[in-house]
N, C-alpha and C positions, 0 to 999 in steps of 0.2 A: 678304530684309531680316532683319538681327538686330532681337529684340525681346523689350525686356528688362521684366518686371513686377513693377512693384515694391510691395509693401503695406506703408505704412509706418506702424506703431501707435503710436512714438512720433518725436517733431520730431528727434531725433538719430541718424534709422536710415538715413538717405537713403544715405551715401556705404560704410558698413557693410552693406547690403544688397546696393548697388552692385556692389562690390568681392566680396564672393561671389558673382553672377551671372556676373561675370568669371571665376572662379578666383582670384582672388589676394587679399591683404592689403590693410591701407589703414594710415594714419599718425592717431593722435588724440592733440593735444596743447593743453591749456588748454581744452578742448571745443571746438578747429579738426578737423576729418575733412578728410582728402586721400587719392584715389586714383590713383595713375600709370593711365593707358589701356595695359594690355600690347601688347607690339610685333608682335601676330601678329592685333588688333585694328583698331591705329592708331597715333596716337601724344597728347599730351596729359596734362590733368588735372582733374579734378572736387575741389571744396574747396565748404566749408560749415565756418559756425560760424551757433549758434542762441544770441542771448541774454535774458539775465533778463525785458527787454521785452517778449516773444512774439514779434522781431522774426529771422526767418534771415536770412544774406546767404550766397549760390550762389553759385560761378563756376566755368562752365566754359569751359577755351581746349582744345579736341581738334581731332582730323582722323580721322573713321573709315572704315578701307577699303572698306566695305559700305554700303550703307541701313542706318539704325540709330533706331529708335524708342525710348523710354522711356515705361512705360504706369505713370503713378502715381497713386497710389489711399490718400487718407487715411480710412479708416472712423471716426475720433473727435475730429480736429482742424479738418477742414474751413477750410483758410486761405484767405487772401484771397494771390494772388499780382502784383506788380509787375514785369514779363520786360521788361528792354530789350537787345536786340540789337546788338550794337558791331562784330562783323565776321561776315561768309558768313548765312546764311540757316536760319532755325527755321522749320518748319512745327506750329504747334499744333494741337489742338482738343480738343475734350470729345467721347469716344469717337468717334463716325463721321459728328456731327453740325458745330458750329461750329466753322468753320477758320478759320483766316491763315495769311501769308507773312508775316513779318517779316524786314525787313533792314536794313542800319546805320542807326541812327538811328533805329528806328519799335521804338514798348513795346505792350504788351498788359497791361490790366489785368485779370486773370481768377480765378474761381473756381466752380466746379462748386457745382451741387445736392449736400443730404447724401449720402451713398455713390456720389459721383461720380468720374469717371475724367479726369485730364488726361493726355495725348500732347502730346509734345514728340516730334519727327521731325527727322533729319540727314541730309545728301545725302553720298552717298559721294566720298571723295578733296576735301572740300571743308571748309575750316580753318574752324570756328565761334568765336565768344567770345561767350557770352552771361552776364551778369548778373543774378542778379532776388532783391526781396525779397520772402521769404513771411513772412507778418503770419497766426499764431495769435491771431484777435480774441477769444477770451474772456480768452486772458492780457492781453493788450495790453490789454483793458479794465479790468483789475485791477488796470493798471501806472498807470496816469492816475491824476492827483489831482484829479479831477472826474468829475462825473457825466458821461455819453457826452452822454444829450438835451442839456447844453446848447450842444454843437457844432453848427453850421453843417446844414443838412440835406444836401445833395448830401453832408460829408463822415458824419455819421451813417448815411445807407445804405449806404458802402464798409465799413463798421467794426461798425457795431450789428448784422448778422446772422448772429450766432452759432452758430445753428442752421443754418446754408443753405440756406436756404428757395428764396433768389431766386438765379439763375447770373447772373454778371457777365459779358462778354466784350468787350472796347473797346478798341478800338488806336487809335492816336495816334502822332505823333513829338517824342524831347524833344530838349528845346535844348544847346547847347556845357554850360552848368554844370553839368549834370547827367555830359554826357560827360566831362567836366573830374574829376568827383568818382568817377565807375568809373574812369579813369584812374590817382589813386592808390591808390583800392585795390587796383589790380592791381601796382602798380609799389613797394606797402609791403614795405621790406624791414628791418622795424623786426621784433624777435622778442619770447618772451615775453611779458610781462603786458601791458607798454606797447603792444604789437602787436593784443590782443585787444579793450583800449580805444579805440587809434585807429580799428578797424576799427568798431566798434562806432558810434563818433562819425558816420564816415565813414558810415557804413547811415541814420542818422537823418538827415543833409546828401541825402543821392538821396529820401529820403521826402518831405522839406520841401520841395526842389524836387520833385518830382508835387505835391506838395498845394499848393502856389503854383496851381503850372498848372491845377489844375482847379478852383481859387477859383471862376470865373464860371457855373460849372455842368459837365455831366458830357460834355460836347461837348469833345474834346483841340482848342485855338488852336496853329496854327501860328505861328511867331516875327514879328515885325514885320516884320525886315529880308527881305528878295529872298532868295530861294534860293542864287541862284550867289554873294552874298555872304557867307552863312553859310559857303558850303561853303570860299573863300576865308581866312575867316576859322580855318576849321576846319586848311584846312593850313598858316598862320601857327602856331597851338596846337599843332602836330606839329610844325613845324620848332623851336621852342622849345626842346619837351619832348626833342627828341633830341638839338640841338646848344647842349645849355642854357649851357656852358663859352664859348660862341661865336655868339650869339643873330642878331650881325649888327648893325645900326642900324636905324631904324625904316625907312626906304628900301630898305635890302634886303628886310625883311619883306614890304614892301608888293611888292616883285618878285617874288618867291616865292609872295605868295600871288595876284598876278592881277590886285590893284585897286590903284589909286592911293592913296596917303597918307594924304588925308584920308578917304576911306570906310574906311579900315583902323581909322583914330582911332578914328571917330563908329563901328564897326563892335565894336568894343573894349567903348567907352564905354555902349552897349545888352546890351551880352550881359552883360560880367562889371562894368560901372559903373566903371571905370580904365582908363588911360590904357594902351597900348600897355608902356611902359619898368614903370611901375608893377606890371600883371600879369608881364612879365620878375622882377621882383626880388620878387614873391610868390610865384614859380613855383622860387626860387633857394634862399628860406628853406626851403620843404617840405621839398624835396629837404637843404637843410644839417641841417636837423632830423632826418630819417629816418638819413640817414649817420651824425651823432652820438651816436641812440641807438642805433645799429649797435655803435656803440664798436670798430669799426673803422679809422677813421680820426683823424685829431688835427685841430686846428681848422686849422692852418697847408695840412693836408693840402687840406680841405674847400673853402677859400677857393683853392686851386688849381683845383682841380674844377670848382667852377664861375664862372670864368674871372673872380674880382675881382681887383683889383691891390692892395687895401688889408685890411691885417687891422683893423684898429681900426674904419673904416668898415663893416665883415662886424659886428663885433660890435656896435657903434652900431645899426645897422638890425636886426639879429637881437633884440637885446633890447626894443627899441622893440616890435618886434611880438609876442615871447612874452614879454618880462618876466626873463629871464632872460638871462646871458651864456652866450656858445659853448662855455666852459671849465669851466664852472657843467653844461651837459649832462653834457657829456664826464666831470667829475668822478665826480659822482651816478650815473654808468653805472659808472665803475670800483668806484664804492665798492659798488655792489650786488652786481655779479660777485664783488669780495673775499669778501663775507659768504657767501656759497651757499655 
């Protein structure tokens, strides 16, 4: 088993450290870290960006040829971590004591005693994605504009132990919105400033949902709906997101994904509270929005892409929902590129 250790003294060393363990380089741009997995490794990439909030957001998507552990060790920051799993299997724990399996769809919320050790473990030849936020709660407490005590208690002992007195370890599984919001940030192809903001947004959107969920107490609730319906649902939300230009009609959906029509609705209407077509055309703007601050494309382009027939209707509903027109992006993109 390769096994890499890592001491990180400050929140921005994770992928810099990394990357020399490797041998090689890494990429830092806007305070984003990325490092390629070299080819005689695996193959993949590990990215972080740590913001003003005390909030990081991780992703890694790799495949590594060997056994491959990561033994990381904060001696001054002591964070609280949020790991959910999206594809292939993590094994964690706290040095050689408290473990899990995690696999698609199941998070861990964990943090080690002061001068504690977390492992993260990957299985060889086998493709992982893992996402997770790590929350510095002394800055994060800095970052509030209120006192901690008068938050909720279940949510004050996630956040007010700044010292790490107490180790956390609680796994659970979260719902489609949450996968829904690691979904874009994996698929942001928006650059520069704008890119470091939405990501940013996007990390507080995954936080809100856990802290929904663990509203009722520190017991993780499985979803309302039946398993095999979620999971139904779950591959409606993939055929979507892949054949977004080409969605189908709500019949076809409901074929693809295994249930009939009406559990597909009412399956909709529980997870993301809209309607089948509705989530379609929210799913349409993201993605129009991302391309246009690409500045890549032209709106005429966009509205092809993802299969509308009408431009005026594109901008009618685009605006509606951001306030802005399509042309209005696309401008404010050119004119900023001009000025640099």
């Amino acid at each position: 088993m390769n096994t890499y250790h890592l001491r990180l003294n400050d929140v921005d060393d994770f992928v810099p450290q990394f990357a020399e363990k490797l041998g090689i380089g890494f990429k830092s741009k806007l305070g984003e870290f990325t490092v390629n997995i070299p080819s005689d490794i695996g193959s993949g990439k590990v990215a972080c960006v740590n913001f003003p909030n005390g909030i990081g957001l991780y992703t890694f998507n790799f495949t590594f040829h060997d056994d491959t552990c990561l033994r990381i060790y904060h001696p001054s920051v002591n964070p609280i971590r949020f790991i959910y799993c999206v594809e292939g299997t993590l094994n964690a724990y706290f040095k050689d004591e408290k473990s899990c399996e995690l696999k698609n769809h199941q998070h861990l919320i964990a943090a080690t005693t002061a001068n504690g050790t977390q492992c993260f473990q990957f299985n060889a030849g086998e493709k992982v994605r893992i996402c997770y936020l790590e929350v510095n709660r002394r800055k994060f407490q800095s970052y509030l504009s209120f006192e901690l005590h008068e938050i909720e208690e279940n949510y004050f002992r996630l956040f007010a132990d700044i010292d790490a007195e107490n180790e956390i370890f609680q796994t659970g599984s979260y719902g489609l919105r949450t996968m829904d919001t690691i979904r874009e940030i994996e698929d942001c192809g928006v650059e520069g400033f704008p890119r470091i903001n939405y990501l940013g947004g996007k990390s507080l959107e995954v936080l809100s949902h856990m802290l929904l969920q663990f509203r009722e107490g520190p017991e993780m609730h499985e979803p309302k709906l039946k398993k095999r319906d979620l999971r139904a649902i779950e591959r409606a939300v993939t055929h979507i997101n892949q054949n977004i230009a080409n969605t189908g009609t709500v019949q076809e959906l409901a074929k693809v994904s295994g249930i009939n029509v009406n559990k597909l609705q009412d399956g909709f209407q529980e997870v993301y509270g809209k309607t089948v077509n509705a989530y379609i055309r929210d799913v349409r703007l993201t993605h129009a929005m991302n391309m246009l601050l690409s500045g890549e494309k032209g709106v005429g382009e966009v509205v092809y892409e993802l299969g509308l027939s009408s431009r005026s209707y594109f901008s009618k509903i685009f605006k509606r929902r951001y306030g802005v027109l399509p042309k209005d992006v696309l401008n404010n993109k050119n004119l900023t590129e001009a000025s640099e």
